[in-house]
N, C-alpha and C positions, 0 to 999 in steps of 0.2 A: 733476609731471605731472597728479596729479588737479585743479589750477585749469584746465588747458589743456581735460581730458575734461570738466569743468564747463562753460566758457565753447563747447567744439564742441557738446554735448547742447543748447545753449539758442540758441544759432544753427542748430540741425539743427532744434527745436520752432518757433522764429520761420520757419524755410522751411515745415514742414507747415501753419503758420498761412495765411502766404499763399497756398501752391501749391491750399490747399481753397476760394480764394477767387478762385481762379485772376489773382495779380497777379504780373507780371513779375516785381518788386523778386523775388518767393521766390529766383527762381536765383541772386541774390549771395549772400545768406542758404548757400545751398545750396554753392555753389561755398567760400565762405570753409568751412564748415564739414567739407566735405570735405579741403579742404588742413590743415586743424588734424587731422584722422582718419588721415590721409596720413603725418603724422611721429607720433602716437601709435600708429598700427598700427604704423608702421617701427622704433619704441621697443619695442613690446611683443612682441614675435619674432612676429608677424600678418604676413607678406611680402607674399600675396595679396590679405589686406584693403588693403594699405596701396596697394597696384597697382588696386586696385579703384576705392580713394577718387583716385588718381590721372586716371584715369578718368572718376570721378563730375567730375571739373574741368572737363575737354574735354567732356562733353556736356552740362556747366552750363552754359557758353560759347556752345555749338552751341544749345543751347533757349533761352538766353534773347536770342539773338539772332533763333530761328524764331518765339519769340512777339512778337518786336517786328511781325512779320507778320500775326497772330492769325488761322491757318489753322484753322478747323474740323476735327477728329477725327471721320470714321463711326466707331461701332462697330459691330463686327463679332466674327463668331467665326472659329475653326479646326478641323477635325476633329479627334476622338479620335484617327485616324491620324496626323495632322502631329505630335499631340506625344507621340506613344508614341514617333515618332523623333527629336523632339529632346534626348525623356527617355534613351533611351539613345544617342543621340550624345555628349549633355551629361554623361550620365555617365562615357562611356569617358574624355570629356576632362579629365573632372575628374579622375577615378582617375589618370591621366596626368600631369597638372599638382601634383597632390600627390606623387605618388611623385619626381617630382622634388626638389619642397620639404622631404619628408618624408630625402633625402639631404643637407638642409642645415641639421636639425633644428631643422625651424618646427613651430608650436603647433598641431596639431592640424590638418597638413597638407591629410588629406582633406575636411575638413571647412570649412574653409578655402576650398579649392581649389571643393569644391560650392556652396556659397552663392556664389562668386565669377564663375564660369561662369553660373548661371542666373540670375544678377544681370546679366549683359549681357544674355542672353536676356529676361529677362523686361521688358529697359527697351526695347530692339528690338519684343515684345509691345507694348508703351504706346505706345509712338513709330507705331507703325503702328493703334492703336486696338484690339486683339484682349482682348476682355473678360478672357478667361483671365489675364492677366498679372497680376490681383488675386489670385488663386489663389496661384499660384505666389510673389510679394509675401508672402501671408500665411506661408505656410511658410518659405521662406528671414528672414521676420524672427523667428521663432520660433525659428529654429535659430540666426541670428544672438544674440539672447539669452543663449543657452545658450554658444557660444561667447566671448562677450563679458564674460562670468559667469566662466567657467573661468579666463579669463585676467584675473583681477582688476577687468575695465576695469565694477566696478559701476552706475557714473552710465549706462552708455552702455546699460544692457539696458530703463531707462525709455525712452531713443531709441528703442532698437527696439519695445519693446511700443509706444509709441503711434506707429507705422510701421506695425506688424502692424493697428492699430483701423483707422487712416484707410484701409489697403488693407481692410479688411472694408466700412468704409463707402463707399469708391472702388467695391468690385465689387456694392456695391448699386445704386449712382447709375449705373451705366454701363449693368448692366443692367435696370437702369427704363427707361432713355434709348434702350438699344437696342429692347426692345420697346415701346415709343410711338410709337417709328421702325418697328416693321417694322403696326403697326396702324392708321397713316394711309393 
């Protein structure tokens, strides 16, 4: 299993190569390395991750047929209010979602269960352009790490760390972009 976590980590860095250069090709890159993520989650008692990377397939699909389009993104923000309620929407849900899993004793259910939830959230955030979702990116890959670590999958916490940089450097570029946009 660790050739398959080697060859998913270097297909997951060839998508962040291209998606910072913003070229279509990234989402097959993305999509295949989600589906190799998909049976090593599903291998590695990760239920939610591996529902996640499922996931990640169907909106590889969906995006790399929107950027066939190549619709411009505002950026934009949200209030402190919006996500004080998604934070605790997202949490009830998560707690919710793991306590399930945590009945079918997967690895670290809630934790699991939160990066998994606000990983839809925050791709919904991007999809709609709302700066914050760099934010949120940076933390769930961090935690991601730490997860990923616990469960032996070592190669895959390089992923994430350079996941967690390109969202540091994503929420710099967006908000340059946004304020250059709001000072014309």
């Amino acid at each position: 299993m660790e050739k398959l976590e080697i060859l998913a980590v270097l297909l997951g860095f060839i998508y962040l190569f291209l998606i910072a250069r913003k070229k279509r090709l990234a989402w097959i890159f993305g999509i295949i390395s989600s589906m190799l993520y998909c049976y090593i989650c599903s291998k590695s008692n990760l239920t939610i991750q591996a529902l996640l990377q499922l996931i990640y397939v169907f909106l590889g699909v969906f995006a790399f047929y929107k950027w066939g389009k190549q619709v411009e993104i505002q950026i934009r923000t949200i209030s402190w209010k919006k996500h004080l309620l998604a934070l605790i929407i997202g949490s009830i849900s998560s707690f919710a979602l793991g306590s399930i899993f945590a009945k079918k004793g997967q690895f670290l259910p809630f934790l699991d269960a939160f990066i998994a939830v606000f990983a839809i959230f925050s791709t919904f955030l991007a999809l709609k352009g709302i700066l914050e979702n760099w934010i949120y990116w940076i933390i769930l890959n961090l935690l991601s790490m730490y997860l990923f670590w616990e469960q032996g999958l070592n190669f895959s916490v390089f992923l994430f760390f350079g996941y967690a940089l390109t969202a540091v450097y994503g929420f710099y570029q967006w908000k340059k972009e946004l304020k250059d946009g709001q000072t014309t």
